[in-house]
C-alpha positions in Angstrom: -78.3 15.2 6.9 -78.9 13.2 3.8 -75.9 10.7 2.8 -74.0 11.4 -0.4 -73.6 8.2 -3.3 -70.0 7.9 -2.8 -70.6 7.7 1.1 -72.1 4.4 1.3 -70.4 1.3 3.6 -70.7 -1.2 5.6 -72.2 -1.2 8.9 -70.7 -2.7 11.9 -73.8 -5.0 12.4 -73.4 -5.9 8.5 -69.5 -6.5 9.3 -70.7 -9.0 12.6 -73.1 -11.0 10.5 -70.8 -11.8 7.6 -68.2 -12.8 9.7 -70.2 -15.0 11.5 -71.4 -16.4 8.7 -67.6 -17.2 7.2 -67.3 -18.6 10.7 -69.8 -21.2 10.2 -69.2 -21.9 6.4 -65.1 -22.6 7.7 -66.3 -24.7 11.2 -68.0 -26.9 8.8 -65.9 -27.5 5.8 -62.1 -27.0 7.9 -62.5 -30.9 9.1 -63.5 -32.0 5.5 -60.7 -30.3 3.8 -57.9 -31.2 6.7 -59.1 -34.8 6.1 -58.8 -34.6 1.9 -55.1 -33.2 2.5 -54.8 -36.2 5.1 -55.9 -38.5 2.8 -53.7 -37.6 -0.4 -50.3 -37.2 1.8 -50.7 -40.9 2.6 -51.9 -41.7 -0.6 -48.5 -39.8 -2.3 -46.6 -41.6 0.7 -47.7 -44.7 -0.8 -47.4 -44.3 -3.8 -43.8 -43.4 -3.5 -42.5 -46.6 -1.8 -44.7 -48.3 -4.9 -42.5 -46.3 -7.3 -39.4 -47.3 -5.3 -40.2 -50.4 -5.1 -40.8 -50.3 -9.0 -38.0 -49.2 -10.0 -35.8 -51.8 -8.1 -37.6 -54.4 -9.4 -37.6 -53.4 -13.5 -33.9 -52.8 -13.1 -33.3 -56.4 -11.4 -35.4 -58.0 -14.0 -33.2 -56.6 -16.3 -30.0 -57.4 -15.4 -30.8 -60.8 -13.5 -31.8 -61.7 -17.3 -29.0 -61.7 -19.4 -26.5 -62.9 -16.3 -24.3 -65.5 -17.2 -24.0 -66.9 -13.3 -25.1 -66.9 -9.5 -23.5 -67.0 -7.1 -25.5 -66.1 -3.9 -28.2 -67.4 -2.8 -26.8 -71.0 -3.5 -29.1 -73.3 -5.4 -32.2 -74.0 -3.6 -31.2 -71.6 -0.6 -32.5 -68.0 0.4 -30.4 -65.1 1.3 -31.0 -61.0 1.4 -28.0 -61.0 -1.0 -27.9 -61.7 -5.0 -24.7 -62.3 -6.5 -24.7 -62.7 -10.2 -21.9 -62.1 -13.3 -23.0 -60.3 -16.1 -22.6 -61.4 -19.9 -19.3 -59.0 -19.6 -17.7 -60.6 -16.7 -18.9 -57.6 -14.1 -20.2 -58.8 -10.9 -23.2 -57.6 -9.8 -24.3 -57.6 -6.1 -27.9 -56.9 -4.9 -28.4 -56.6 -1.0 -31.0 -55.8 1.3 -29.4 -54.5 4.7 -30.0 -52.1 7.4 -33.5 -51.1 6.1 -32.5 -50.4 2.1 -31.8 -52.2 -1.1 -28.5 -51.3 -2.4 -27.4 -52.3 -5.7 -23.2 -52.6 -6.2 -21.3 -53.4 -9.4 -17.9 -54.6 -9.2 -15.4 -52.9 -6.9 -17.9 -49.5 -7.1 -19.1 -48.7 -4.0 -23.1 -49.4 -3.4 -25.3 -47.6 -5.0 -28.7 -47.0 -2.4 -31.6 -48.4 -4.5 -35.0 -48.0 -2.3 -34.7 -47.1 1.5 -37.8 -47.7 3.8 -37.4 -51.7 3.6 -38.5 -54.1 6.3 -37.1 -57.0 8.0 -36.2 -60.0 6.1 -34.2 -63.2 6.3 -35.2 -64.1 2.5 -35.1 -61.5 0.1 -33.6 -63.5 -2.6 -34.5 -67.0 -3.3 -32.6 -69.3 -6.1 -34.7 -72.6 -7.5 -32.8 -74.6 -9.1 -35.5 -77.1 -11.7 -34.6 -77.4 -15.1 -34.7 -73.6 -15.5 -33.5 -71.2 -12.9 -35.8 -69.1 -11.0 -34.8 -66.4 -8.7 -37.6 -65.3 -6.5 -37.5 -62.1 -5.1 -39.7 -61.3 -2.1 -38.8 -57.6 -0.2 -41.2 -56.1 2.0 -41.3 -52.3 1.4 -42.4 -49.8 4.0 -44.6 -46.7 3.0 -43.6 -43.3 5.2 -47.2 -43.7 6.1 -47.0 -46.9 8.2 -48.3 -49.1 5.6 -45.9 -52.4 4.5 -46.3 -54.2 1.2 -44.2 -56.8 -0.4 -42.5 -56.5 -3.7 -42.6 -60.4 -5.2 -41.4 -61.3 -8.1 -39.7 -64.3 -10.1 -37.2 -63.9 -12.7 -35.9 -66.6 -15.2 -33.1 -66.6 -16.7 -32.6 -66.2 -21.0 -29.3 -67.6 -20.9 -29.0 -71.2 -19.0 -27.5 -69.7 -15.4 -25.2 -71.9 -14.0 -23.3 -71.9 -10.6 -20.3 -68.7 -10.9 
């Protein structure tokens, strides 16, 4: 009995070989792709605490600039709180506790800036030369294990003086 055009298939032996053939092709490239996803969770992972850490700084910069005062850290001390009054007589508070950077402006209640933030003594940092420098050194934790440290100095445009 001849086969008709419309009967043609696959054969179970066909079926075995192909499958064992997908097998192979996914033995060999599963590891390669598992590590590529691996690699660009921890690289989103890092990048995130890098925005965070971004964002804290550009909006300290800021502000810290056109204060009139400080308050905390005293000259030539270091603290994990910053204590400045703005040009309008707001006060401004910056503190690193209990793992985050919060950010609090007058009698508001804080306002959770960056989470993921290691253990430090000296966040802040006042210099008192001629010019005022605050430096601002905050080491910020990735969700991947990895720790960086967000440093930078900010000088004043108006001569800062003690609040």
């Amino acid at each position: 009995m001849s086969r008709l055009r419309g009967e043609d298939g696959v054969t179970l032996i066909e079926l075995l070989v192909s499958m064992t053939v997908m097998g192979l092709v996914m033995a060999l490239a599963g590891p390669s792709l598992l590590s590529a996803i691996g690699a660009t969770n921890r690289l989103q992972h890092t990048q995130s605490a890098i925005d965070d850490a971004q964002l804290v700084a550009a909006r300290l910069d800021r502000e810290l600039r056109s204060a009139l005062c400080i308050s905390n850290p005293a000259e030539n001390t270091s603290g994990n709180q910053l204590v400045f009054d703005r040009l309008d007589g707001t006060k401004v508070t910056y503190a690193v506790t209990a793992g985050q950077v919060s950010r609090q402006e007058g009698m508001a209640a804080p306002q959770v800036l960056a989470t993921r933030v290691g253990a430090t003594t000296t966040a802040f940092t006042q210099i008192a030369t001629p010019l005022r420098t605050i430096e601002v050194a905050i080491p910020i934790q990735s969700d991947n294990g990895g720790t960086f440290l967000l440093q930078t100095t900010i000088a004043g445009r108006n001569a800062w003086r003690s609040c």
